[in-house]
C-alpha positions in Angstrom: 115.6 87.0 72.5 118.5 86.0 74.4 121.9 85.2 73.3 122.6 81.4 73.2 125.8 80.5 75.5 127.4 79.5 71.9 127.1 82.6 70.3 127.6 85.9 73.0 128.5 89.5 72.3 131.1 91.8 73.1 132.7 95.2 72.6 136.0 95.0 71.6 138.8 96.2 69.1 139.1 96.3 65.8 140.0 92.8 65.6 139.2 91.6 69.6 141.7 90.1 71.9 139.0 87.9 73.1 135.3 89.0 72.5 134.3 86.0 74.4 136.8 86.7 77.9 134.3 89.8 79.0 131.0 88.7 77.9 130.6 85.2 76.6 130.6 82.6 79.3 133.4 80.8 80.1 133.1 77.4 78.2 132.4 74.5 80.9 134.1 71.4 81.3 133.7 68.2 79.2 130.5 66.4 80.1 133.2 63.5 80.8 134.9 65.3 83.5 130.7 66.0 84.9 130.9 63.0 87.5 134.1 64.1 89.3 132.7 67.6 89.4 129.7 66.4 91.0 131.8 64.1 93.3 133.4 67.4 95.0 129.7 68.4 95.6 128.8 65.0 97.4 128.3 66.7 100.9 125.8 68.9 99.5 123.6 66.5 97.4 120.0 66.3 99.1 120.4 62.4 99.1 123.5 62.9 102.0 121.5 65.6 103.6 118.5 63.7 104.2 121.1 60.7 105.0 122.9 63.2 107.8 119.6 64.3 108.9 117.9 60.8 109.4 121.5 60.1 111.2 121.3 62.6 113.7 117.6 62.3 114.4 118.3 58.3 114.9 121.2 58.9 116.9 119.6 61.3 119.2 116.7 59.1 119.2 118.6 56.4 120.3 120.2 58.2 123.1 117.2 59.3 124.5 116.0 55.8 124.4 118.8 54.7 126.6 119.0 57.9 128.6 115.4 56.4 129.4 116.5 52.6 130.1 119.2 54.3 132.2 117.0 56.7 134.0 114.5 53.7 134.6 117.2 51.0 135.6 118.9 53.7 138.2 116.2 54.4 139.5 114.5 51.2 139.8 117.5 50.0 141.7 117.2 53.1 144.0 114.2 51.7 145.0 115.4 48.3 146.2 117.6 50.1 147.9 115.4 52.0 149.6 112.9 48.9 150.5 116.0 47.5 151.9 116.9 50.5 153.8 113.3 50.3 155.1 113.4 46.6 156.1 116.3 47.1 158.1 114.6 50.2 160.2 111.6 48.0 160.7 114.2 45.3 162.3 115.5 48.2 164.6 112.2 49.0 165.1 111.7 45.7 166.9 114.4 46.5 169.6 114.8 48.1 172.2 116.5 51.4 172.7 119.3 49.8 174.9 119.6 46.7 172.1 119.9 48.8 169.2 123.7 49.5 169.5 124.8 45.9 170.5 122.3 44.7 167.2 124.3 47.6 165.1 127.4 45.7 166.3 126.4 42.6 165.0 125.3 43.3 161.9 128.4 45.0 160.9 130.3 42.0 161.3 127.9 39.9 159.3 128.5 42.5 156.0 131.3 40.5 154.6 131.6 43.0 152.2 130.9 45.9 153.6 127.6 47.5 151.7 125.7 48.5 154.6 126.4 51.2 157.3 125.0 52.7 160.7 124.8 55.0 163.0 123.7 55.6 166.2 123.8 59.2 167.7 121.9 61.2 170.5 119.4 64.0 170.7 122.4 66.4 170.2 123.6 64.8 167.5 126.7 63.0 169.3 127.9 59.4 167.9 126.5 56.6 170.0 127.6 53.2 168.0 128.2 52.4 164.1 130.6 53.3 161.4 129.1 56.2 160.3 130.6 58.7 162.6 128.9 62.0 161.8 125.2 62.9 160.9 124.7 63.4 157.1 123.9 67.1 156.5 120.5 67.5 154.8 118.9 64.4 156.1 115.6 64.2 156.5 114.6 62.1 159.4 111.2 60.8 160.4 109.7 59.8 163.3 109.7 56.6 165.2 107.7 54.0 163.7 106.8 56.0 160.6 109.4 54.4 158.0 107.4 51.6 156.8 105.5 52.5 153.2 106.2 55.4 151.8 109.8 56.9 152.6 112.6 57.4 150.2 115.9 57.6 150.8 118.5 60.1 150.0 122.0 59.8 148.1 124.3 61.9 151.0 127.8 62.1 151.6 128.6 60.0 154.5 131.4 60.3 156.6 133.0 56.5 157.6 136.4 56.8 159.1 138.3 58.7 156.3 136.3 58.3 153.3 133.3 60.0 152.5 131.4 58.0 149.9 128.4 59.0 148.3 125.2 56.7 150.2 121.8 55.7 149.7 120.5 56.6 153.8 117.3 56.5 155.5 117.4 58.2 159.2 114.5 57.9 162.3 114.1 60.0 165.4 113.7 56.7 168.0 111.0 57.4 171.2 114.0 58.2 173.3 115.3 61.0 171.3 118.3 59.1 170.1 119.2 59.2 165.9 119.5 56.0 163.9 120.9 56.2 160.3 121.0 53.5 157.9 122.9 53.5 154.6 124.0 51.3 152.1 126.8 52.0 149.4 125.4 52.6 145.5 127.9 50.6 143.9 125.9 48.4 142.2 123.7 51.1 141.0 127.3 53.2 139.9 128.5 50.5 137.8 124.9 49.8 135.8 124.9 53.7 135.6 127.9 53.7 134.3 127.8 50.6 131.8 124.6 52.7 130.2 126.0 56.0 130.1 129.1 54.4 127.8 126.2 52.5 125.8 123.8 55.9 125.5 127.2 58.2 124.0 129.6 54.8 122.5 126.3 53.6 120.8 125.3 57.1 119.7 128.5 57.9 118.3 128.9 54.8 116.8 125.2 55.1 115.3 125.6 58.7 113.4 129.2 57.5 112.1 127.9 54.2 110.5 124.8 56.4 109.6 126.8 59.1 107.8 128.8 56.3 106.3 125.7 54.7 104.8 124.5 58.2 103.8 127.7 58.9 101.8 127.8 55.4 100.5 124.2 55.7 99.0 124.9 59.5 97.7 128.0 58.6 95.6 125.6 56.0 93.9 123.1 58.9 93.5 125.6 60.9 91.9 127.3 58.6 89.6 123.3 58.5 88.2 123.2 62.0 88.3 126.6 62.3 86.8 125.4 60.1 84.2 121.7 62.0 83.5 124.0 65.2 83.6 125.8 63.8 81.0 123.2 62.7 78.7 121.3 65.9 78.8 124.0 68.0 77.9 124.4 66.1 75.1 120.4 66.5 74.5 121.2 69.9 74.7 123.5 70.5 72.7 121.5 68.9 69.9 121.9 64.9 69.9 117.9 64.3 70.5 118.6 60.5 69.5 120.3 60.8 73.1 117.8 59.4 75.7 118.3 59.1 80.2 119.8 56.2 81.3 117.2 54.1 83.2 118.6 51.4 86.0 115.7 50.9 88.4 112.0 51.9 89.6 113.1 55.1 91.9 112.3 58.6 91.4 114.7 59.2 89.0 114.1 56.2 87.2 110.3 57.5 87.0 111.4 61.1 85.8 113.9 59.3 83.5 111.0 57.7 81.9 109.0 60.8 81.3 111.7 62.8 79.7 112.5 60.0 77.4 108.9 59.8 76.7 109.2 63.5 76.2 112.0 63.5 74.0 110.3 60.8 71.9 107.3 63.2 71.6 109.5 66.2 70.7 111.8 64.2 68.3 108.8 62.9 66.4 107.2 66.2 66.1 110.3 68.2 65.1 110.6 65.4 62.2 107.3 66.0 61.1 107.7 69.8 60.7 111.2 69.7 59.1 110.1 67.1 57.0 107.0 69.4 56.1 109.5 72.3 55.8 111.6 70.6 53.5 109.0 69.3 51.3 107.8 72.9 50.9 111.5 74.4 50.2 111.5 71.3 48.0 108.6 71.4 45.7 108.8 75.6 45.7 112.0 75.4 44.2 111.2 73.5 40.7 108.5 76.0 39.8 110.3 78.9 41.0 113.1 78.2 38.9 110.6 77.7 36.0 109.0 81.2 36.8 113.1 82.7 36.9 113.6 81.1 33.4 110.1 82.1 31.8 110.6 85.8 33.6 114.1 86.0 32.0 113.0 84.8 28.4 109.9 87.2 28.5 112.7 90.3 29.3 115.1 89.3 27.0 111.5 89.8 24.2 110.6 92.9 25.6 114.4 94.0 25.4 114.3 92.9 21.6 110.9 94.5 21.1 111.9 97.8 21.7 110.0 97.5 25.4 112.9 98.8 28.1 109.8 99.7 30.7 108.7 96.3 30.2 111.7 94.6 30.3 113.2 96.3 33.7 109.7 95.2 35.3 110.7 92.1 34.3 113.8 92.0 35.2 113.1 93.5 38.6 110.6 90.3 39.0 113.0 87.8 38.3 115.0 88.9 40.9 112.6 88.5 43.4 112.5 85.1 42.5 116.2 84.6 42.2 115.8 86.4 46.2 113.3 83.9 47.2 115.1 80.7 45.7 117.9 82.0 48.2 115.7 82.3 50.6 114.8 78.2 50.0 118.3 77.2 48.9 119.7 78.7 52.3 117.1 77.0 54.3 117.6 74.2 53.2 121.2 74.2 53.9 120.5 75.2 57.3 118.2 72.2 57.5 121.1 69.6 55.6 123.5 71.1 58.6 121.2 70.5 61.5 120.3 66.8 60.2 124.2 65.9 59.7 125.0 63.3 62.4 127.4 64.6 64.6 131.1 64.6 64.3 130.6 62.0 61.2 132.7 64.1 58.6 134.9 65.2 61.0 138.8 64.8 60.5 142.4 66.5 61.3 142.0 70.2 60.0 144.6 72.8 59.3 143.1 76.0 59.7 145.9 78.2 58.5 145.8 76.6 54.4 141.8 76.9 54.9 142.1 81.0 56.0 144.4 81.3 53.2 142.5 79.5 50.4 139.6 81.5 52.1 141.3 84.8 51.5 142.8 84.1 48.4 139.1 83.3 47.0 137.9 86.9 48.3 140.5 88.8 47.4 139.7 89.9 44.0 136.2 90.9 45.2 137.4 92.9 47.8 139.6 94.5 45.4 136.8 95.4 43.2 135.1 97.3 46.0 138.3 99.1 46.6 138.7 97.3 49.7 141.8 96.7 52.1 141.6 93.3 53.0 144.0 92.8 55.7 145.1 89.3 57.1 147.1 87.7 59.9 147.4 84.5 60.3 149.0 82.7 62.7 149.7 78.5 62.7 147.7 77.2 65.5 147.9 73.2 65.7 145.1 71.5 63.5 141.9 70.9 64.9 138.8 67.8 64.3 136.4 69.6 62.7 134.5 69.2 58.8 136.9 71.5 56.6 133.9 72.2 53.8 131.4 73.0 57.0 133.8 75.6 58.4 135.1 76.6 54.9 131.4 77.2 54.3 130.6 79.5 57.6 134.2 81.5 57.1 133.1 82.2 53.7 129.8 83.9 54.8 131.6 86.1 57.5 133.7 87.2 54.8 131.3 87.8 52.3 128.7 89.9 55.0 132.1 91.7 55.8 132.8 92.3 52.0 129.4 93.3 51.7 128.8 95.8 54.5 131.9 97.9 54.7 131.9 100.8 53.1 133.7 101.9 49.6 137.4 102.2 49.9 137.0 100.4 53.9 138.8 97.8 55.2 138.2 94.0 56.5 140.8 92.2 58.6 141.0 88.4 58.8 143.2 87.2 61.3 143.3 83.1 63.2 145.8 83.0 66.0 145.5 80.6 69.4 143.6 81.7 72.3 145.6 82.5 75.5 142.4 83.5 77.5 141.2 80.1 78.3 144.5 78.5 78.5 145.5 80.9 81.2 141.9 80.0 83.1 142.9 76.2 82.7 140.3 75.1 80.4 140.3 73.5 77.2 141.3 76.6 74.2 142.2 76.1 70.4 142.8 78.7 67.8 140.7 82.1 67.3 139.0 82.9 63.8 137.9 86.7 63.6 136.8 88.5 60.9 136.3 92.8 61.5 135.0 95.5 59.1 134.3 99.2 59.6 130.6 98.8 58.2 127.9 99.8 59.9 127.7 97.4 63.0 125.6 95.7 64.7 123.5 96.9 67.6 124.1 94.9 70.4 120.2 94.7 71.2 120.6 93.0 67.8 123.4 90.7 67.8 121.2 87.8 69.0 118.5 88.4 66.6 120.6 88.4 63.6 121.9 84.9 64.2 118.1 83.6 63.7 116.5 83.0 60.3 115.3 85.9 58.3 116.9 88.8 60.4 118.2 91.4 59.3 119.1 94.7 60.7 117.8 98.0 60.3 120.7 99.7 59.4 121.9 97.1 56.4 118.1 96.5 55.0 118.9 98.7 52.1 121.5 96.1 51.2 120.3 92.9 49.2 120.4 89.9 51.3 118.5 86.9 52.9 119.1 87.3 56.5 120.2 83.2 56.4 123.8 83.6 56.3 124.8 83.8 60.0 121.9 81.6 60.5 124.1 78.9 58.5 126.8 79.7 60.4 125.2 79.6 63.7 124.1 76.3 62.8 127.7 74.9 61.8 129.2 76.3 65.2 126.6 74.5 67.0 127.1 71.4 65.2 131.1 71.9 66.3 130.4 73.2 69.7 132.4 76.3 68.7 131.7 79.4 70.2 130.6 82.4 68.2 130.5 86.1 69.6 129.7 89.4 67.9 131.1 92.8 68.8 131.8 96.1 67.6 135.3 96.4 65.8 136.0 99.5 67.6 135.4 99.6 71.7 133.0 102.2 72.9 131.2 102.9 70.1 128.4 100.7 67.6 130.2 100.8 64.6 132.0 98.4 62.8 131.7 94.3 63.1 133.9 91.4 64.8 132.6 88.3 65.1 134.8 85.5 66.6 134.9 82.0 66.2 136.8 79.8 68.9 137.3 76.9 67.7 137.0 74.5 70.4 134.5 72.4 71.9 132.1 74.6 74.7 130.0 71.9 75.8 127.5 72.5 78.1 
């Protein structure tokens, strides 16, 4: 059985500087303070992932889709380009090889703006006529009369006077040897390229940030529900069942929120019916016990008077067992009155330094009859909210199991001071209650179990006892949400018992 985060063990000194620094988790931040907490997290909540995910797939998907449109439309206008380049051959197919230079003349004066270019050149590559004074390395020229279905043309740079712009051109080996090359300039094709490569990377861009925008925008809603569920349940879990999941639409968490609540309905109803059936048996045991206590008690006081000791001893002996188990019921109960108590409703401003010292002043005379050294420090922490006859009530039984397991002529220190641990971590600390003895101790494999009902430890079974008492107190810290830890009273070894008490909220 594990150790509830309210209630860890530690090692430490006779009384420990903080049993709950090396060993006891370190108490988490007010469920109110959850959604900002959360808020840090927002870039790793799954709802901004899948947002950031579906916003770089779209983006890239929209890219692509205009890298296509792009690729098409370039390409597309290629090809008019190239059926224009082929047009123009077949019209300089249709002169003759002494016209084609006077018909190059002419038609550079008709481009007005200057798109198309030629060239005329010999077998050995010499310029003949045109603007384009030098053959274009790397083009691939075709025979005469063969330019009419299926050539392409290539994108070369041309030389024309003293630029050397990049061309779509289309060359032909005439039937006297001679070279003609047409071109014509890619401008328009440039500027639509262009115009779609700012679309395909501006609209991409501009895609994933609006994306990522709507992804955050969404998540911080997600959270603030999440903040809110979070919220809720740790008040579930720390005992307010009447708590239930807020519930704002018809989404997943709206459907899980029904099922827990649903849930929680289910378990509240069923853990009413079995305290109530609890209580009713503690209840109606009680009367009759009693009655058996009384009759057992008259019947040895008449075997006393009878001259009977034997009798009466047996008698006496069974009317302890009944004063035991009407403990037994009286303590459960209590625990049960605790656990029922709604929460925080007799709370109010508490000293704790007058309660430690009425508390000490009450056990004083008993430890003095066991020979005892009951030894106190008490330091004056500011008041706390708390219910002064529930705490009054769990001091009392640390005290008393103290009392009752140190040995003849031991000790017990009692000492309340502030805690500096979790002030110096930055979280929310309050004052320190700590009771220590030199009794036996509690093994640590143990100090779990002993804060359960009917526990009780193998090396203090000889001594009478219910096993309820830390049980009651372990049901008033929770009610609180104090922390309680148990340690040894002297580090390193398994002898002895502190248990601490921080009184300050833990929630979870």
């Amino acid at each position: 059985m594990s150790l509830p985060g309210w209630a860890a063990g530690k090692t430490g000194e006779f009384i420990p500087a903080s049993p709950r620094a090396a060993t006891a988790p370190a108490p988490a931040r007010d469920a109110a303070s959850a959604p900002r907490d959360i808020a840090h997290d927002r870039w790793q909540t799954t709802t901004f992932r899948w947002f950031a995910a579906y916003a770089a797939i779209f983006s890239i998907s929209f890219m692509a889709l205009l890298g296509v449109i792009e690729f098409s439309v370039t390409h597309a206008m290629e090809r008019e380009t190239d059926s224009g380049l082929r047009w123009q051959l077949r019209y300089f197919d249709s002169r003759s090889d002494n016209a084609v230079a006077g018909a190059i003349a002419v038609r550079l004066k008709r481009d007005d703006r200057g798109q198309n270019s030629y060239g005329l050149f010999d077998g050995a590559g010499h310029w003949l006529a045109g603007d384009i004074q030098a053959l274009p390395e790397g083009l691939a020229l075709d025979s005469y009369g063969r330019t009419y279905e299926h050539k392409s043309g290539q994108s070369l740079v041309v030389a024309i006077g003293d630029m050397q712009p990049t061309l779509r051109v289309m060359g032909e080996v005439r039937a006297n040897g001679s070279v003609l090359v047409v071109a014509r300039r890619l401008s328009d094709v440039r500027r639509v390229h262009d115009e779609l490569m700012k679309a395909i990377f501006g609209g991409g861009l501009l895609c994933l940030a609006a994306s990522l925008c709507a992804g955050l925008v969404l998540s911080m809603r997600q959270i603030r529900r999440v903040a809110e569920i979070r919220r809720v349940t740790a008040r579930i879990a720390s005992g307010d069942l009447d708590q239930r999941l807020p519930v704002a639409g018809r989404d997943e968490l709206d459907m899980l929120s029904h099922l827990v609540n649903r849930m929680l309905d289910e378990v509240e109803r069923l853990m009413g019916e079995v305290k109530s059936a609890c209580d009713g048996i503690a209840h109606d045991l009680r009367t009759p016990l009693t009655r058996l206590r009384l009759r057992l008690s008259t019947a040895a006081d008449a075997m006393e008077r009878r001259g009977e000791p034997g009798v009466a001893q047996v008698l006496v002996g069974a009317r302890d067992e009944a004063d035991s188990v009407l403990g037994r019921f009286a303590a459960l109960l209590r625990i049960s009155e605790i656990g029922a108590m709604q929460r925080r409703s007799g709370f109010a401003s508490l000293s704790l330094p007058d309660l430690v010292h009425e508390l000490c002043d009450l056990y004083a005379p008993l430890a003095e009859e066991k020979s005892l050294t009951l030894i106190t420090s008490i330091a004056a922490p500011p008041p706390i909210h708390a219910d002064r006859a529930l705490l009054f009530e769990a001091f009392s039984n640390l005290l008393d199991n103290a009392i009752k397991f140190a040995p003849e002529g031991g000790r017990v220190e009692v000492a309340l001071r502030g805690s500096t641990v979790a002030a110096q971590a930055g979280a929310p600390a309050g004052p320190q209650f700590v009771v220590a003895d030199n009794g036996p101790g509690i093994a640590p494999d143990e100090r779990s179990a002993v804060l359960g009902r009917y526990y009780r430890s193998e090396r203090t079974r000889h001594l009478p006892g219910t096993g309820l008492g830390l049980g009651i107190v372990s049901a008033i810290v929770r009610l609180h949400d104090f922390n309680l830890s148990i340690g040894a009273a002297h580090e390193g070894t398994h002898t002895g018992t502190a248990v601490t008490i921080d009184c300050w909220p833990h929630h979870t």
